[in-house]
C-alpha positions in Angstrom: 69.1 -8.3 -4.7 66.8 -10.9 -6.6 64.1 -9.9 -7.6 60.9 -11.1 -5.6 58.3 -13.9 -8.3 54.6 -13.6 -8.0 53.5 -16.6 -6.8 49.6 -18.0 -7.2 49.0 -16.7 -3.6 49.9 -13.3 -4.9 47.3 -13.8 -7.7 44.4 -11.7 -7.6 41.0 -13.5 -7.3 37.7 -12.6 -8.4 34.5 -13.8 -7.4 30.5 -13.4 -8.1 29.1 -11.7 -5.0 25.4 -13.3 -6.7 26.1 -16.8 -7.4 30.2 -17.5 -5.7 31.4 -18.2 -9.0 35.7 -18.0 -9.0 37.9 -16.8 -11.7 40.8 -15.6 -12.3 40.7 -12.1 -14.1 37.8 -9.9 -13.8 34.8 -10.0 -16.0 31.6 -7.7 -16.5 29.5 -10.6 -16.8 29.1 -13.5 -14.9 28.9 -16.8 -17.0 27.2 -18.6 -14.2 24.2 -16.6 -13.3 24.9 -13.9 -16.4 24.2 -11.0 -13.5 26.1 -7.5 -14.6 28.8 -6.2 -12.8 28.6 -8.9 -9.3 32.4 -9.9 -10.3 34.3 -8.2 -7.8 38.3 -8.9 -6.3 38.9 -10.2 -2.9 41.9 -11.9 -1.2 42.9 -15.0 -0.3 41.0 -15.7 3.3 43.2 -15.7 6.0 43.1 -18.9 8.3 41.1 -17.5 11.6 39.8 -19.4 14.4 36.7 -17.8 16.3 36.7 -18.4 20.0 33.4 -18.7 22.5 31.9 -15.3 22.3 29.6 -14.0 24.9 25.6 -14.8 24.6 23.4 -12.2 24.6 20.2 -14.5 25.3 19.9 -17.7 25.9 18.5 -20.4 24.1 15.0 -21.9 25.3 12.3 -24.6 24.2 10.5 -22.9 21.7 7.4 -23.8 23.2 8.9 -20.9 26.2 9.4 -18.5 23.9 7.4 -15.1 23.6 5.4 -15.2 20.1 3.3 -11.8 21.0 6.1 -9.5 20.4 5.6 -11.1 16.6 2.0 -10.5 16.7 0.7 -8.5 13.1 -0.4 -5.1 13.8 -3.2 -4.0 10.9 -2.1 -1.7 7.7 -5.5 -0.1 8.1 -6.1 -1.2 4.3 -8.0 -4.8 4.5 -7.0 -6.2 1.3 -3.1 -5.5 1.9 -3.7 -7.2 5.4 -4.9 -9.9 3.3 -1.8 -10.6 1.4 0.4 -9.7 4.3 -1.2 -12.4 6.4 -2.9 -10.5 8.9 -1.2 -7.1 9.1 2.8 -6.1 9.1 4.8 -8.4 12.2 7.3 -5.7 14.2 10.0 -5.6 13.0 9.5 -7.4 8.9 10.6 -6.4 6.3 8.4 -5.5 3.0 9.6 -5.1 -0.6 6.8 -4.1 -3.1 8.0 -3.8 -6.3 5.9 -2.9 -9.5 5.8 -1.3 -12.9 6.1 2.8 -12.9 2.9 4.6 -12.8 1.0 1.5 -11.4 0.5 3.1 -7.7 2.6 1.8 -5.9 3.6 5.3 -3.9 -0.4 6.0 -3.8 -0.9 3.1 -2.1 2.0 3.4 0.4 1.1 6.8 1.1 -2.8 5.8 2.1 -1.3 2.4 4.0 1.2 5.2 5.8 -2.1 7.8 7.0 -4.4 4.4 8.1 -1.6 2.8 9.8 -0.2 6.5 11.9 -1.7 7.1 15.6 -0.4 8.3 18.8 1.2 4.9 20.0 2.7 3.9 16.5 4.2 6.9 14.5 5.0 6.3 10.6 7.9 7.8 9.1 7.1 8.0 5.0 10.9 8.6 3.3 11.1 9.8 -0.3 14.3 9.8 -2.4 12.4 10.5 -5.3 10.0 13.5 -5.2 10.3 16.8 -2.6 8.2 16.7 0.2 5.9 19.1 -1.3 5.0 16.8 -4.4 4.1 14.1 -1.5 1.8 16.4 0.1 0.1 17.1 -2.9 -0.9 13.9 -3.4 -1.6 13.4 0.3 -4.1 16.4 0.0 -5.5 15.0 -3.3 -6.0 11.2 -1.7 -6.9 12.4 2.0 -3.9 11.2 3.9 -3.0 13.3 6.6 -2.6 12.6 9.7 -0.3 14.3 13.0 1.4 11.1 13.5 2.3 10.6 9.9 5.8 12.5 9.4 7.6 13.4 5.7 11.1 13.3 5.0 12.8 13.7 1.5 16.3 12.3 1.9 18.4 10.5 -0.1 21.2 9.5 1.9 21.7 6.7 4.1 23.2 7.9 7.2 20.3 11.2 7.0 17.5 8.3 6.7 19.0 6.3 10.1 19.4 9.9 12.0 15.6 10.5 11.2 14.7 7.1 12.8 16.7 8.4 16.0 14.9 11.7 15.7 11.3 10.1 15.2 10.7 6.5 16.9 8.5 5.5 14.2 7.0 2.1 14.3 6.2 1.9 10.5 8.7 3.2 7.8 8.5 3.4 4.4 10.8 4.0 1.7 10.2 5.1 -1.5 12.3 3.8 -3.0 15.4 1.7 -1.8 17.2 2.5 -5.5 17.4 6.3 -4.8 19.1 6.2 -1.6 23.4 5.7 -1.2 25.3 5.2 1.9 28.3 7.6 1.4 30.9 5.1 2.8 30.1 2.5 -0.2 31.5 3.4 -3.8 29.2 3.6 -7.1 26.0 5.5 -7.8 22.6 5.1 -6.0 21.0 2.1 -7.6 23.7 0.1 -8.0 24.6 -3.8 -6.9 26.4 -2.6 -3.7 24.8 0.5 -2.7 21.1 -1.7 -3.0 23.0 -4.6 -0.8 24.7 -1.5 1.5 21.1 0.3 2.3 18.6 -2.9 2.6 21.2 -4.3 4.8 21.6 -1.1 7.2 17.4 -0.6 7.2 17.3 -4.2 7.6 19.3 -4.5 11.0 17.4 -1.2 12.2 14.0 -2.8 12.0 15.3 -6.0 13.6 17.0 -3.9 17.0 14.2 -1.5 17.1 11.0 -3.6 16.2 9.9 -1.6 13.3 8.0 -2.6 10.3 10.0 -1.5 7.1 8.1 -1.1 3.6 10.7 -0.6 0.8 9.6 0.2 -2.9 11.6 -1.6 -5.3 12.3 -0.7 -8.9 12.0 -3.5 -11.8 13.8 -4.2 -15.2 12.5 -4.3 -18.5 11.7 -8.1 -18.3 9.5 -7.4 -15.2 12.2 -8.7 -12.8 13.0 -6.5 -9.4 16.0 -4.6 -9.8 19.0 -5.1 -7.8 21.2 -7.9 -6.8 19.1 -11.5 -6.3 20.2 -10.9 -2.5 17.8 -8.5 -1.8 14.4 -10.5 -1.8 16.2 -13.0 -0.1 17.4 -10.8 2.8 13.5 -9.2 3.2 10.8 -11.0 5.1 8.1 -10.7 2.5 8.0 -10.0 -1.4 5.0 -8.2 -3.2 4.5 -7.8 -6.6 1.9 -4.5 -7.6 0.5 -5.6 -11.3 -2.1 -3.8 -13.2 -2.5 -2.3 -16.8 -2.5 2.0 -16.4 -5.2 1.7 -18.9 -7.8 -0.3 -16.8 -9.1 0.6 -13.0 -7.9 -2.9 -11.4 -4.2 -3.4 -9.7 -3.6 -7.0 -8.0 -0.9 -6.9 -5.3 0.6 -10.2 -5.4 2.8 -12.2 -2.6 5.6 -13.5 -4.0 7.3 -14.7 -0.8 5.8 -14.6 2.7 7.2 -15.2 5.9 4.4 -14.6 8.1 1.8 -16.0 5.6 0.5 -17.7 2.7 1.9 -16.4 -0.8 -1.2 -17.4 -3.2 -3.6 -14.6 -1.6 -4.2 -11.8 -3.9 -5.2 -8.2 -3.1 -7.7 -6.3 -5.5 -7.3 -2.7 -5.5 -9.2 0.3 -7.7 -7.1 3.4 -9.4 -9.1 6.5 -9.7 -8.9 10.0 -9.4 -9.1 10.3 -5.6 -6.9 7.2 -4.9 -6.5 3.6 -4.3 -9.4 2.1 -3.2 -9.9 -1.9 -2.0 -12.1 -4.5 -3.8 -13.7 -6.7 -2.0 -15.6 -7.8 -4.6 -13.8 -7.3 -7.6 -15.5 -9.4 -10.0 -18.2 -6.4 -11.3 -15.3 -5.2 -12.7 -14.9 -7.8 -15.5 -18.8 -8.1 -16.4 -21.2 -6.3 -18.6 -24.5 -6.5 -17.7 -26.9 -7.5 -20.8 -31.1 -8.0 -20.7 -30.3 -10.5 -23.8 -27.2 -12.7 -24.5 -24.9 -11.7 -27.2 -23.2 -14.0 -29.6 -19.6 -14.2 -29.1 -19.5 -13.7 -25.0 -18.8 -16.2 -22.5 -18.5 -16.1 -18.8 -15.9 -17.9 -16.9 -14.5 -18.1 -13.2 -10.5 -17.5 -13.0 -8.6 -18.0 -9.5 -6.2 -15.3 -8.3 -4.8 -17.0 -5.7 -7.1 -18.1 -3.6 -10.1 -15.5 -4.9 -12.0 -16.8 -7.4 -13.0 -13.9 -9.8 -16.3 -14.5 -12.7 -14.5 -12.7 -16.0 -16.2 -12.3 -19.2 -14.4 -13.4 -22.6 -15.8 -11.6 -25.6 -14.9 -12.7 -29.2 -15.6 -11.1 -32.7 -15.1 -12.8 -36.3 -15.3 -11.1 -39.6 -14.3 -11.8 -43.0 -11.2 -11.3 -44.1 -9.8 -9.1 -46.8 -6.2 -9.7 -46.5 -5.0 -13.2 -47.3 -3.4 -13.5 -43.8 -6.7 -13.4 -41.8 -6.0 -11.3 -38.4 -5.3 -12.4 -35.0 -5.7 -9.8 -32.6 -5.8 -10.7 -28.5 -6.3 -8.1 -25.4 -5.8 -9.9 -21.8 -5.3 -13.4 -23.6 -2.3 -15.2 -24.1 -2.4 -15.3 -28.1 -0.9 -19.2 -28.0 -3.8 -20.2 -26.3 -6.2 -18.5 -28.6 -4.8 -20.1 -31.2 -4.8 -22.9 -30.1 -8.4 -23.1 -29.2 -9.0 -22.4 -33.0 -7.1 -25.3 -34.2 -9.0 -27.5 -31.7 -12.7 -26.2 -32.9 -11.4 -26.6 -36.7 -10.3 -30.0 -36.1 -12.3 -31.6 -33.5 -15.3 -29.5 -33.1 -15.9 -29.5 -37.0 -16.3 -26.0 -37.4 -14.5 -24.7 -40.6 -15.0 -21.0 -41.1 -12.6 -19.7 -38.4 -9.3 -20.4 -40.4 -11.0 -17.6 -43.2 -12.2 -15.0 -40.5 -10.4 -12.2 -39.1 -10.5 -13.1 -35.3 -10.6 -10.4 -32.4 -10.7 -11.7 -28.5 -10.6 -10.0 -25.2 -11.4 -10.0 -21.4 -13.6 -7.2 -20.1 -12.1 -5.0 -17.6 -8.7 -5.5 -18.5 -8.2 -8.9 -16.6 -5.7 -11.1 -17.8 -6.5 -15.1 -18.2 -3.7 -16.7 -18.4 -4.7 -20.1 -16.6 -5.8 -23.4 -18.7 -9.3 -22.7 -16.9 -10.4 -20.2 -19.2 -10.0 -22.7 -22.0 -13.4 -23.5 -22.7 -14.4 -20.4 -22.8 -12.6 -19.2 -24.7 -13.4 -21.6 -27.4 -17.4 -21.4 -26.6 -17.0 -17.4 -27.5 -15.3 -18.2 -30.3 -17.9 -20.6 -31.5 -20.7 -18.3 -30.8 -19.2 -15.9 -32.7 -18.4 -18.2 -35.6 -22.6 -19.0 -35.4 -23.5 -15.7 -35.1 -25.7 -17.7 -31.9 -25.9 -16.9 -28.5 -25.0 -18.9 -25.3 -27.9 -19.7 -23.0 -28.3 -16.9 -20.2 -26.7 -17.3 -16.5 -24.0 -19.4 -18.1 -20.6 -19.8 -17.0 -17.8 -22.2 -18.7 -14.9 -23.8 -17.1 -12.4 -26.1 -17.8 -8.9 -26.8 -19.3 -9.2 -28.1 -22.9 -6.2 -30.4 -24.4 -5.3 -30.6 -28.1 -7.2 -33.8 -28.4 -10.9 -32.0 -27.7 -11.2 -33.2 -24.6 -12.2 -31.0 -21.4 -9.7 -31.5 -18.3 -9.8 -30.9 -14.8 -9.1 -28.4 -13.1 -8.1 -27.1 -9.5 -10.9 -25.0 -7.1 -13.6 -26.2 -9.3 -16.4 -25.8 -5.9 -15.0 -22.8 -5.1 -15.2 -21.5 -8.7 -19.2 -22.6 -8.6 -19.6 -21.0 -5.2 -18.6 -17.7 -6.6 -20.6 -17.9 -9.9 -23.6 -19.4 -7.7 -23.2 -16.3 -5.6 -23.4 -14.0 -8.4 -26.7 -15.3 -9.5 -25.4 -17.4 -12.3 -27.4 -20.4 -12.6 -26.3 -23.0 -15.2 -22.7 -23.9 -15.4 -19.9 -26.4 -18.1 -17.7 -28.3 -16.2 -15.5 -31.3 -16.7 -16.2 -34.7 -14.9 -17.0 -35.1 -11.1 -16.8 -31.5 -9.8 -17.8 -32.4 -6.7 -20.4 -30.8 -4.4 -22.5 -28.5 -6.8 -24.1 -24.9 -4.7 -28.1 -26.2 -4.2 -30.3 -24.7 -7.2 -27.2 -24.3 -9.4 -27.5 -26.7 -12.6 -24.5 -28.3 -13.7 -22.9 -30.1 -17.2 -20.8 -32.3 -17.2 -18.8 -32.3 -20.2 -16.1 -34.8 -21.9 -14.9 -33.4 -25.1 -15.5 -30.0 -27.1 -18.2 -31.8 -29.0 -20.5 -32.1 -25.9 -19.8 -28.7 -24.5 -20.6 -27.2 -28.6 -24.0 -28.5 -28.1 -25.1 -25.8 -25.9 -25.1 -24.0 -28.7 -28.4 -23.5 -30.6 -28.6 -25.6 -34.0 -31.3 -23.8 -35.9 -29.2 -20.3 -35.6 -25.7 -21.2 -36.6 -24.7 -19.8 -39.8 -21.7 -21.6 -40.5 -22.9 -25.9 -40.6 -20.2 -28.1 -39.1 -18.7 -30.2 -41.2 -20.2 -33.5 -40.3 -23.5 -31.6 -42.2 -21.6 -31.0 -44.9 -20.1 -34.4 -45.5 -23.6 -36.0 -45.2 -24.9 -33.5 -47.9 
């Protein structure tokens, strides 16, 4: 008997489950979207025809349909219901994801206690510490409640038996890497298992109208972990950033179904918890009877919340021939670029010689061109050893040419700092409505914004006095 060929058909294929790139043989990498271990085999799909099944409801205008069922229901923690748009829809969705030891489980835990009462029971899951470690930090934070109930369980099919068992109308995971589905191959954490468990807790919210709030690992690059899939499968997408040295975490909506995704929520660390700000912006001031040379206030927008930060800068001599750069919750390309700018276009020399030190009080990060001319202001007051004028903030992008550039939510910016009792204020051109009693300068370049500075007290003379010497 002849011996059967392998035809193409016979082939095996392989394909990226992440992306749908094809190939051949099998490969642990995938070119296209360079994700690990997506490439999987599958078959050659059969040719099927799907007949007219049965509907299960039928379609109407969408002005008939029903929106209260999708009406949000509160967290009990107002600066999550912030972000969230309102509170958490029946039957969403949530994936926070966040660096370890940031709190995200604190917070979960204190969102699981407000949220629990008679009519809506919470079910708080844990693959990753025993119940008792969760009630230690329940007793230590003050969330207990009858109606919250504790499971620690790590397997899919226990976690779906205790939604049978419990009803809950709020459940949170913690965390979707820890738990497996026994009927999917690899270890919890993997590309399939993630995909197998989201899916399954997924489908279970959507029958049974109950909010889901998964905790999500990240990578090394800050990225959630997982397969790409999963933050499009979920309803909404939080990020939980904060340093663990400093007392402020920002939840941050990456993706929103139900809601805007530039709101920010400001929360406080401390001993006995998470706490919400709701006016965050004492955090990042010091509060001084006199101005000090080398501080300069500016207003910063997270999201849609503008926040008055303080920059503080420092300049020394050097004693290394490479003078020092050293930045804390400043991008260090912007820094230096604001020093090249005051060398070359506000005339002031001595910087390139000093040692320079720069930070943000409170651990806030400014990463937005807004914080631009501050930045360079602190630096010149600390290059003059001269105070700014009191009650002054500073804001405004600055471009490599000295000039001072728009930039967005500059009424709202004002509004805050007028609020806050701040009373003078450097701006580009045509801010727009100025707060009544606040006095505002409008500034072109770096030159006109230097001139705040006092003359008599700089140490170091621009170079324009030098040249005329």
């Amino acid at each position: 008997m002849a011996a059967r060929t392998k035809t193409t058909k016979d082939r095996p294929s392989y394909r990226c489950t992440e992306c749908g790139w094809q190939t051949a043989k099998w490969l642990g990498r995938c070119p296209e979207c360079q994700a690990w271990g997506t490439v999987e085999e599958y078959g050659a799909p059969a040719v099927r025809t799907t007949t007219p099944g049965r509907v299960t409801t039928s379609a109407l205008p969408i002005g008939q349909v029903d929106g209260r069922t999708a009406t949000a229901r509160t967290t009990g923690v107002p600066e999550l219901d912030r972000v969230l748009g309102g509170g958490l829809v029946p039957g969403a969705v949530v994936l926070l994801a966040g660096e370890p030891g940031v709190g995200k489980s604190t917070l979960l835990l204190d969102v699981a206690a407000k949220s629990a009462s008679e009519e809506h029971r919470t079910l708080y899951v844990t693959g990753e510490e025993s119940a008792s470690q969760v009630r230690l930090r329940a007793d230590r934070i003050g969330a207990l409640d009858d109606h919250l109930y504790l499971a620690a369980e790590t397997d899919l099919s226990a976690v779906l038996g205790h939604l049978d068992a419990v009803k809950p109308s709020l459940l949170i995971l913690d965390s979707v890497q820890t738990v497996a589905s026994p009927e999917i191959d690899g270890a919890p954490g993997g590309m399939a298992q993630v995909r197998e468990v989201a899916g399954a807790l997924i489908r279970a919210s959507k029958e049974r109208g109950m909010s889901t709030l998964l905790v999500g690992h990240v990578t090394k690059d800050g990225a959630i972990a997982g397969p790409r899939l999963l933050e499009h499968l979920v309803d909404v997408v939080l990020h939980f950033e904060g340093d663990r040295h400093a007392r402020l975490r920002l939840v941050r909506g990456v993706k929103n179904r139900y809601g805007a995704t530039d709101e920010v929520g400001c929360f406080e660390l401390h001993d006995e918890g998470i706490t919400g700000l709701t006016d965050p912006s004492g955090l990042f001031l010091t509060r001084r009877d006199e101005p000090v040379p080398g501080t300069c206030l500016t207003v910063t927008l997270e999201g849609r919340r503008p926040l008055v930060a303080e920059v503080q800068a420092l300049t020394v001599d050097s004693q290394i021939p490479s003078p020092r750069r050293t930045t804390s919750g400043l991008e260090t390309s912007r820094v230096s670029m604001m020093l090249a700018v005051l060398e070359q276009r506000g005339r002031i020399s001595a910087l390139g010689k000093r040692d320079i030190y720069s930070a943000t009080v409170g651990g806030v990060k400014l990463s937005e061109p807004a914080a631009d001319l501050a930045i360079a202001l602190a630096l010149a007051s600390a290059a003059s050893d001269t105070p700014l004028p009191k009650n002054l903030v500073a804001i405004g992008e600055v471009g490599l040419a000295g000039e001072v550039r728009r930039v967005t939510g500059v009424q709202r910016r004002l509004s805050e700092a007028h609020r806050l009792g701040f009373t003078h204020a450097l701006v580009p051109g045509d801010p727009g409505k100025v707060p009544a009693g606040m006095k505002v300068l409008e500034v072109a370049d770096i030159g006109d914004a230097l001139r705040v500075l006092p003359r008599s007290r700089r140490r170091d003379a621009p170079r324009e006095a030098e040249d005329r010497r």
